[in-house]
N, C-alpha and C positions, 0 to 999 in steps of 0.2 A: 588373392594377395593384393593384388591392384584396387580393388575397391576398397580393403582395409587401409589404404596409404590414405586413398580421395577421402578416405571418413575422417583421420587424424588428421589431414591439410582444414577440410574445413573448420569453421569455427563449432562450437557448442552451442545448440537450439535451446531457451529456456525459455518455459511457458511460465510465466504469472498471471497472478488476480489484481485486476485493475488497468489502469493508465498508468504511462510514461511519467516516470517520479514519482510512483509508490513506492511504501516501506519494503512491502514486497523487493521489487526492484532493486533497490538500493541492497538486502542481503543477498541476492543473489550476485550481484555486484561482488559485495565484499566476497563471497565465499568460491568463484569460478576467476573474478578479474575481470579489465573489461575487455577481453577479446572473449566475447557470445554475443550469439543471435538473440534478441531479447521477441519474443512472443504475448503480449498484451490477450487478455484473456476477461471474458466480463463474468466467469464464476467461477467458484472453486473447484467445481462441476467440470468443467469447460479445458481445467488445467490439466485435471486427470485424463478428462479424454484425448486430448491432443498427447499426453506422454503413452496413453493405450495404444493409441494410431501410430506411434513413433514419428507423429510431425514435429514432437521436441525429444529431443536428449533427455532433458531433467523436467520435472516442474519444482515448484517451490512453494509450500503451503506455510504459513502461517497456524501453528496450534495451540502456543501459548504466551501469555500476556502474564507480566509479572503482575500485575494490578487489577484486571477483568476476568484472569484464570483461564481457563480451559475452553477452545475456540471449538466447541462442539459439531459443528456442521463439518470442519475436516475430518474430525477423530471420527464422524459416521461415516467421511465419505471413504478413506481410509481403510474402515470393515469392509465397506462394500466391494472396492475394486483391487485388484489384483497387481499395486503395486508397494514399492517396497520402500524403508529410507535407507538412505545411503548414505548420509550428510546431514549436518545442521547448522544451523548458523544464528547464531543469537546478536541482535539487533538493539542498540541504547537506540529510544524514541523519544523523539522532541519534536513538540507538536507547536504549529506558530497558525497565529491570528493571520490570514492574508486575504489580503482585499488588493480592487484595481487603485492604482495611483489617484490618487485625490479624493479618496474616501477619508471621512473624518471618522473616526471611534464611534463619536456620540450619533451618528447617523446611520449607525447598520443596525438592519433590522429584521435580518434573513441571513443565517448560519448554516452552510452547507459540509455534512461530512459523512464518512463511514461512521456505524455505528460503536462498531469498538473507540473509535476516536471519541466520539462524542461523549461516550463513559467515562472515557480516561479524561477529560477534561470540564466534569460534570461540576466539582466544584468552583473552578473560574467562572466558566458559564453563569453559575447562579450566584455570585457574587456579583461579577461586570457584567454581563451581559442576560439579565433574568428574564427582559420584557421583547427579548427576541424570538421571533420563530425560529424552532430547531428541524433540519430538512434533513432527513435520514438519507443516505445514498448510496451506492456500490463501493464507493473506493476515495481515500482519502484526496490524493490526485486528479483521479477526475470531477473530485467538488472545483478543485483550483482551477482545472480547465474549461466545468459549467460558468462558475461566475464570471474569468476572461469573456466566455460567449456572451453573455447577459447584458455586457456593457454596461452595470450595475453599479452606482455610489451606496449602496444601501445594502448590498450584501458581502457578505466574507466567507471565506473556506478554515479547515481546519486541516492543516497535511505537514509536510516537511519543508527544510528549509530548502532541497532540492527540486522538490516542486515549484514552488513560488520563483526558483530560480530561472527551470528549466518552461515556466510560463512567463515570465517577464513581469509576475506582479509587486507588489509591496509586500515586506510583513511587518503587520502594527507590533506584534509583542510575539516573544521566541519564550520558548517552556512555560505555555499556559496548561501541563497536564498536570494533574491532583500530583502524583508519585513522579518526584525529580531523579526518581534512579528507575525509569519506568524502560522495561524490555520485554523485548516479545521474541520468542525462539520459532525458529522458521526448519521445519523439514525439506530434505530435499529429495526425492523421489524419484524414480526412475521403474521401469519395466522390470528389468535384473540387476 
């Protein structure tokens, strides 16, 4: 009885995919509040296992994108292990240009993002920004917190307006994704 109190005093363990200020993140947010342990996780892989082990309460997978469709690698990972959904939480996504402070537009020339981002915002890209390298990466947010490290005028991330917040950078332009009514529904998962 005593340990079932010590479990409902503490907070709620959530494992995500990615860095501090992904979209991830931000639904788990919405759908628990913010009194949880947030669990940063570098695969989708990584989320499941830690909610196998019960080092987190929930994880939270990301499985579908109103505009990219069907987030495959969960729905396999999903078959494979032995957890369940519980929850879901659907997410409006706005994706912004952010670079360090005193980058110019016409000067960036290295675009860092998740790849689902990158899709979603494939027609801007190739309008404004066609003659740039595009740099495939883990996680929307942690492109924002690559280019802070890089101390880079020449490169830009592609993530939330709560990243760019919760990194201190600039954002050149807010809703550069193809689809302006663009969401991704997020499962929430759990052991039982």
């Amino acid at each position: 009885m005593k340990e079932k109190q010590q479990k409902s005093k503490r907070k709620k363990r959530v494992a995500f995919q990615g860095e501090r200020g992904a979209f991830s993140e931000m639904a788990a947010v919405r759908f628990f509040g913010n009194s949880i342990d947030l669990l940063t996780c570098k695969s989708f892989r990584q989320v499941c296992q830690k909610v196998t082990a019960r080092e987190a309460d929930y994880g939270i997978l990301p499985v579908e994108n109103s505009q990219t469709g069907s987030i495959n690698k969960v729905h396999d990972l999903l078959l494979d292990e032995s957890l369940f959904a519980v929850g879901e939480s659907i997410l409006k996504v706005e994706h912004c240009l952010i670079v360090k402070e005193g980058t110019d537009f016409k000067d960036i020339k290295r675009i860092y993002s998740h790849p689902q981002a990158l899709a979603q915002c494939e027609k801007y890209l190739s309008k404004k920004l066609s003659s740039c390298q595009i740099i495939p990466i883990y996680d929307t947010a942690g492109s924002v917190k690559i280019i802070k490290e890089l101390d880079d005028t020449k490169t830009a991330a592609i993530a939330s307006h709560y990243a760019a917040d919760l990194y201190h950078m600039k954002i050149l332009k807010s809703g550069i994704q193809d689809n302006q009514s663009n969401h991704t529904r997020f499962f929430i998962i759990s052991p039982n």
